[in-house]
KEFI-35132 format. One record per residue (C-alpha): y, x negated, z. Coordinates in steps of 0.05 Angstrom, whole numbers, plus 5000, padded with zeros to 4 digits. Example, Ala and Ser with C-alpha at 12.3 -4.5 7.8 and 13.67 -1.06 7.14 Angstrom:
BEGIN
491047545156 497947275143 
# end
This chain:
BEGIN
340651097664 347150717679 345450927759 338250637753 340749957725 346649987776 341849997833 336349477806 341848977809 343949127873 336149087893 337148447856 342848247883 340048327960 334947767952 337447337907 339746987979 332246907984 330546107992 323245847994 323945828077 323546588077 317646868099 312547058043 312147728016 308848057959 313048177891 319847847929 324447447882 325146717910 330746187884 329745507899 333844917870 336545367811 330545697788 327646397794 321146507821 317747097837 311747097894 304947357880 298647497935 291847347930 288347407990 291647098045 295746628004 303046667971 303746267908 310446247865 310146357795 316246247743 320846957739 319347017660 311646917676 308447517675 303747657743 300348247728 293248457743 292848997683 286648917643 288949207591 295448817586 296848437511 293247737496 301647517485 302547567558 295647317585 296946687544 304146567583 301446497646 296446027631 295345607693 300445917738 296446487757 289346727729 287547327755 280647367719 278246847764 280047217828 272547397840 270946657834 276346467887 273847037941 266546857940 268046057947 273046338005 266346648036 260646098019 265645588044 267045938119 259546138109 257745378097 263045148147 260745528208 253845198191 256144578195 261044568260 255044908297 250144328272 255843708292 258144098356 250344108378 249243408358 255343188396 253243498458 246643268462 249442508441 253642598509 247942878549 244442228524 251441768537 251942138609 244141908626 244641178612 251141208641 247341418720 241740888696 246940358696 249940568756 244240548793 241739818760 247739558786 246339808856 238339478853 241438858845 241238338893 245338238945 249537658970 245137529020 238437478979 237038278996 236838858944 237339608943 232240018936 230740468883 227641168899 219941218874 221641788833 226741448786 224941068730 227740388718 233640258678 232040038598 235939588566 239039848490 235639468440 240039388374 234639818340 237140458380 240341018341 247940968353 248941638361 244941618421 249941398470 257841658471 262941468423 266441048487 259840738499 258340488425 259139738407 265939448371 260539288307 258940008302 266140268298 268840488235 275540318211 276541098186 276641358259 283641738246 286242468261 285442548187 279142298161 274542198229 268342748228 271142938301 277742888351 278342808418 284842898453 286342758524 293742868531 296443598498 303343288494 301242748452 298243258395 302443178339 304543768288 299243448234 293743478291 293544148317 288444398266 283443848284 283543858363 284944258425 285244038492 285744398563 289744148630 282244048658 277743718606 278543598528 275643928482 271843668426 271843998352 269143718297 273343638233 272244038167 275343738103 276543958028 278443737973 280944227913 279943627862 282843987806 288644517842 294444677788 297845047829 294944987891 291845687901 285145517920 287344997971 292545538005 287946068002 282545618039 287245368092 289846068104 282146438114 278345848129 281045778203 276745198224 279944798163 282544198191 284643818128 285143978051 286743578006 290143817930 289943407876 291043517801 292943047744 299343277729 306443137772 308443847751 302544167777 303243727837 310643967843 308444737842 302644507896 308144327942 313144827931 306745337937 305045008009 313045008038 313345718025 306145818056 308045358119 302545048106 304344338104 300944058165 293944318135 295144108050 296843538033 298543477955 295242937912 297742587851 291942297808 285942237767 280242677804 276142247794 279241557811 281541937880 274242117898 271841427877 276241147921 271741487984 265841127959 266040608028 269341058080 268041808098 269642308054 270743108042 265943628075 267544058012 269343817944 270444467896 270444187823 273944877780 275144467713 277944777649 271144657601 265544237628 265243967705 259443347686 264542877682 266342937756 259343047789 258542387790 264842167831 263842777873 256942547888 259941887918 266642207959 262342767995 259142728076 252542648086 251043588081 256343708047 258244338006 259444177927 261544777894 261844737809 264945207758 262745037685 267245507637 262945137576 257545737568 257645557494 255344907513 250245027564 247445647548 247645657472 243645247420 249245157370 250944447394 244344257430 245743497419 252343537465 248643917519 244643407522 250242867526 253143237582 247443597617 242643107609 237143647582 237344177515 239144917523 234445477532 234945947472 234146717487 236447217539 234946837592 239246297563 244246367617 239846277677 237545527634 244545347628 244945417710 238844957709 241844487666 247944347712 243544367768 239843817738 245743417717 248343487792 240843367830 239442677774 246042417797 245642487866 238542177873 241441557833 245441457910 240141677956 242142447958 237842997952 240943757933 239644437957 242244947919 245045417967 247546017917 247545927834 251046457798 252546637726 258947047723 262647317663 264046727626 262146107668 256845957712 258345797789 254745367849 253845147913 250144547929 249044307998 247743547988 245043048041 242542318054 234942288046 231341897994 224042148010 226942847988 230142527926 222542267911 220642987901 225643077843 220942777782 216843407811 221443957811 224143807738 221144197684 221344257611 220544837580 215845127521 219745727491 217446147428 224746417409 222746477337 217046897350 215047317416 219647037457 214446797505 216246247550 212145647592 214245147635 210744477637 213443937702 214143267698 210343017757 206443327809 208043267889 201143387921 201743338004 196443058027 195242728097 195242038115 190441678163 192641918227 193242548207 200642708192 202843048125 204842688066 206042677992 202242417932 206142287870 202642307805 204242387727 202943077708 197543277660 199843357587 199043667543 199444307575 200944677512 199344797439 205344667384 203345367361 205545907412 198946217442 200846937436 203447007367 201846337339 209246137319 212145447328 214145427398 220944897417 221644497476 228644537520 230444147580 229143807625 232644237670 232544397747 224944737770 226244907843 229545527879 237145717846 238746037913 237746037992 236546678014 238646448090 244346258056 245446888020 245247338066 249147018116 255947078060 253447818058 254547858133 261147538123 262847988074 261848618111 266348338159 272848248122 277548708096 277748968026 284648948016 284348278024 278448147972 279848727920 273248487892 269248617945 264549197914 262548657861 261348157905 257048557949 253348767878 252148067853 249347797925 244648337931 241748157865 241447427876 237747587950 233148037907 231647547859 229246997894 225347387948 222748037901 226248547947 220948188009 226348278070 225647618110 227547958177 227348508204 233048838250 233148418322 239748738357 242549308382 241749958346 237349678290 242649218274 240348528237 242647938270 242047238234 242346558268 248946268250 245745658221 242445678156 235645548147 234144938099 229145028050 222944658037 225444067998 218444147955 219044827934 218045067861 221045747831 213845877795 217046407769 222546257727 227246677675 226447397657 225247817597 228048527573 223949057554 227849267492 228248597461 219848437463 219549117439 222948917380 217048447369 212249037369 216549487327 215849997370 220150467414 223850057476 220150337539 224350507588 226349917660 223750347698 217550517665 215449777656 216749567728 213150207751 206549827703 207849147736 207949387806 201549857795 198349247762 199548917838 205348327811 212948357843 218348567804 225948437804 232448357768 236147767747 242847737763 244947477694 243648037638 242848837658 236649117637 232748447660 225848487685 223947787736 216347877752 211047427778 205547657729 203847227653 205647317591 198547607578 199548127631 206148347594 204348357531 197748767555 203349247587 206049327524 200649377481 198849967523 205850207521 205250277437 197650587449 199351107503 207351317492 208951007421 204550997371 206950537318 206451017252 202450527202 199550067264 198249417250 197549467182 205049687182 206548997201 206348337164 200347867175 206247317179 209847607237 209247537312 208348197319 201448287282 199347627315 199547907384 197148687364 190948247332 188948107401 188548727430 181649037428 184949737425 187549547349 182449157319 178949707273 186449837247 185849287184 179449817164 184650307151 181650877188 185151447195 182051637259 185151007290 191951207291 190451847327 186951517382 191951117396 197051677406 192452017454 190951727530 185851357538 178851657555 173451327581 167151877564 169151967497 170251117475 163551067504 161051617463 163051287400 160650687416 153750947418 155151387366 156550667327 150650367359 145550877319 148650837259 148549997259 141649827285 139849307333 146248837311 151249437339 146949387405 147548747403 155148717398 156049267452 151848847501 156648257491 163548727489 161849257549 169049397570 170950017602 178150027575 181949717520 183548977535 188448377514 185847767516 181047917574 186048237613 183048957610 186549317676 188950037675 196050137666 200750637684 207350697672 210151017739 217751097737 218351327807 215450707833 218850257780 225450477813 228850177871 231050857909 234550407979 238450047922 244550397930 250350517881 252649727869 257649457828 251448927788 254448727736 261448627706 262848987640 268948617600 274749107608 278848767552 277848367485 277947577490 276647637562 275746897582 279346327610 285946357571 288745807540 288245047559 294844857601 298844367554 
# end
């Protein structure tokens, strides 16, 4: 024992020479102007963290110690740090590609006028009354009217009006350097240039408006390469002193530069000159209070990426009325409640940003653990932002009966064309009601929640270009790789059914995507919104839960498309109605489980009996015939139920024939949906799914966000 200790202090005693100059290392002790620190790695990035902190990434370790490292270091969120890592370089090699191109073709433009003025100047007269003359084939020089698009001509061609004040290393879009001698230390992450010819590259800015210690920003500057400026700002001078110490022991400090402030008083202040590329808003609670600031400091396609740790908020109904204070729209109450509370920010962020002019695409929406998480491309376009009144949708939701849901939008965007034939859109007020109060299935009160967001939550471009990224980078690196991988295949699934949108174009069968990301049709609607579990609508029924698999195998016979929602395991996403499930399940308590009394087991009061009253195959139950619960528990056969109903017909006289003429149906039927249904497990399963890490199971109690930093 005595040995053991003896040589931990000499271990100890080795680095306590150690200064924050050294380079960074993994678990080595660090002293810096008489305090102990000990460094930590995430990702690419080395962040110091008090010696009497503790740093580990145990699950299991006591709620005592997660509660001392509070801000310093929070590994629960490390998932939500390495996919904004890989939608930001995802994002960011979209948008260098999109400025590079636009650059060059602005100097193929600045290069033409440039030999049309040339050769004006050599048609000009002479001295001597004689002129030049210009070759037939070549047009005559036109002269700029002030209309023209500036970007049309090169930067040194532009006039002095046009120039912006803002044209610095720091915050101009792009750099151009002539002279590699006159590069400072600050610059060499915005510009490169050759003995021959400069080279031009466009500049890519963050901001980490809330950064504590400055991980985020140090872990973007070390794996986003093309990073030419980020910017981390927090509140608090401590936090700001840990930012700085955290970027001199990175070397980073020609890339970050630390910010002292109020978030959003610093992105206010951006309002009249250019702003961030990326503004990542990771808040402890609620991030509505910054959306609007961030709204007026980001580019014109910017990234905005949004953490709300306020799930209690958004996606529960026990404080509905502050939802709405900070959302803007009421909850959605139910299992699909989380996938309404990523509507409602959505909606918050999209009403905001049409206030300025600025329409949003939401690039990748995510519900994880205990937050929800997007990304939110955003760009200057007010005919888009006219579209919004027609992508917002309230919802009709029977969560005291059924659980049957209907959405109802607030305005309709019909494209038309106009006179000479080009597309437009017609904006009208949508038809109302389109509802009962009384839910049309089981004929409870149905409750209104939103407004919330009504178009796509994702961009499958988008999507699947982070999953190429992410098959590219080492998993050392991003330890959470498996559930990252999980999580993005679900979300791609989601929104596109399991449709593949290409199919493999390179070598060996190998998929290869465009590097820029397709933009979505700023019209779109998700028509199919939410999800429902089997289980819990079984509940309604009182019968046995049907198996996933079983139900999806029904849907996809029936001819609808079936998914998952990334939210909740054990979620079914489909395309078909209400009616079309609750015929599925009807069928499901006539064919597999028989409920023992039938209806008359259930109350006339309950949702149940309402809907099983509707189903032609449990009608005769209230006569109490015995003979009714057997033929339920057997398949259905078509010979024999029209044996009995001519059997009835004889005994009833002409008024049975009459009633058989007006109800021919050749198979039991729910509100005149009257298809065969099978429940095919085989077909209900996805066999190329693949063994995926889906969904995150808690591996602790009071797994969360820890405890506010005081």
């Amino acid at each position: 024992m005595a040995t053991l200790e003896a040589s931990e202090a000499e271990a100890l005693s080795e680095c306590q020479g150690l200064t924050i100059e050294a380079i960074p290392k993994a678990g080595q002790p660090i002293s810096h102007e008489g305090r102990e620190y000990t460094t930590i790695k995430e990702g690419l990035a080395h962040i110091l963290v008090p010696h009497d902190i503790p740093t580990s990434h145990d699950p299991k370790m006591s709620k005592e110690d997660t509660q001392k490292q509070q801000v310093f270091y929070n590994p629960i969120q490390q998932f939500n740090r390495d996919l904004s890592v890989l939608a930001i370089k995802t994002f960011g090699e979209d948008l260098i590609l999109r400025r590079t191109q636009k650059h060059e073709h602005a100097q193929k433009k600045g290069s033409k006028k440039k030999n049309k003025t040339s050769q004006s100047e050599i048609d000009k007269p002479m001295d001597n009354g004689q002129s030049v003359a210009r070759p037939l084939d070549e047009p005559p020089s036109k002269k700029r009217k002030a209309t023209d698009n500036i970007e049309d001509v090169s930067p040194n061609d532009q006039p002095l009006k046009k120039t912006k004040m803002h044209d610095t290393v720091e915050d101009a879009q792009s750099v151009v350097i002539e002279d590699v001698s006159a590069i400072s230390e600050e610059q060499n992450g915005a510009a490169i240039s050759t003995g021959e010819a400069p080279l031009w590259r466009p500049g890519f800015k963050i901001l980490d408006a809330l950064s504590a210690t400055g991980l985020r920003a140090v872990r973007y500057a070390q794996e986003i390469p093309f990073s030419t400026s980020i910017t981390a700002n927090d509140m608090s001078s401590k936090a700001v002193e840990s930012i700085a110490l955290n970027i001199k022991h990175n070397k980073l400090e020609h890339k970050i530069h630390p910010s002292t402030g109020n978030a959003m008083a610093h992105m206010y202040s951006f309002v009249d000159k250019r702003g961030y590329d990326v503004i990542d808003l990771d808040p402890y609670g609620t991030a509505a209070p910054f959306i609007d600031a961030a709204i007026q400091a980001i580019n014109d396609d910017g990234l905005l990426c949004v953490t709300c740790t306020d799930s209690a908020i958004f996606a529960s109904h026990g404080y509905l009325e502050k939802t709405y204070s900070q959302y803007g729209g009421l909850p959605l109450i139910g299992e699909a409640c989380h996938e309404g509370g990523i509507r409602l920010i959505l909606h918050a962020i999209a009403s905001s940003a049409g206030r300025y002019g600025m329409a949003i695409e939401p690039l990748l929406s995510l519900s994880i653990d205990y937050y929800a998480r997007v990304f939110v491309r955003v760009r200057k376009s007010p005919n888009d932002v006219k579209l919004l009144a027609g992508k917002t949708m309230i919802v009709h939701h029977c969560h005291n009966g059924c659980g049957a849901f209907s959405t109802q939008y607030l305005a309709r965007n019909k494209q038309i064309q106009n006179k000479i034939g080009n597309p437009m859109f017609k904006y009208s007020f949508a038809a109302a009601p389109s509802t009962t109060e009384q839910c049309e299935h089981c004929g409870k009160k149905a409750h209104l929640s939103g407004p919330m967001y009504g178009g796509p939550i994702h961009n499958p471009g988008f999507v699947e270009r982070v999953l190429a990224q992410l098959s590219s980078v080492d998993r050392e690196t991003y330890p959470t790789w498996d559930r990252m991988e999980g999580m993005l295949q679900t979300a791609l699934e989601e929104i596109t059914f399991g449709v593949k949108s290409k199919k493999p174009n390179g070598t060996n069968g190998v998929e290869q995507l465009d590097p820029l990301i397709p933009k979505m049709d700023p019209a779109e609607l998700d028509h199919h919104p939410f999800f429902f579990i089997p289980s819990s609508i079984a509940k309604v029924l009182h019968c046995q839960a049907p198996p996933t698999a079983a139900v999806r195998g029904a849907l996809r016979r029936a001819g609808f498309r079936v998914t998952m929602s990334h939210c909740k395991p054990g979620s079914i996403k489909t395309d078909a109605s209400w009616k079309d499930v609750w015929h599925i399940m009807l069928e499901w308590v006539r064919q597999k489980a028989p409920i023992r009394k039938g209806i008359e087991g259930l109350k006339r009061e309950s949702a149940g009996y309402g809907i099983m009253s509707q189903g032609s195959a449990f009608t005769d139950c209230e006569k109490g015939a015995a003979e009714s619960e057997v033929r339920r528990a057997e398949p259905w056969n078509g010979e024999a139920e029209k044996a009995r109903t001519k059997e009835a017909d004889a005994v009833n006289g002409d008024a049975a024939v009459v009633k058989t003429e007006k109800s021919k149906h050749t198979r039991p039927s729910y509100r005149g949906i009257d298809y065969e249904v099978v429940f095919d497990e085989h077909l209900g399963r996805d066999h190329d799914r693949g063994k995926r890490v889906r969904y995150q199971l808690a591996p602790r109690e009071n797994w969360g966000p820890m405890a506010r930093a005081k």
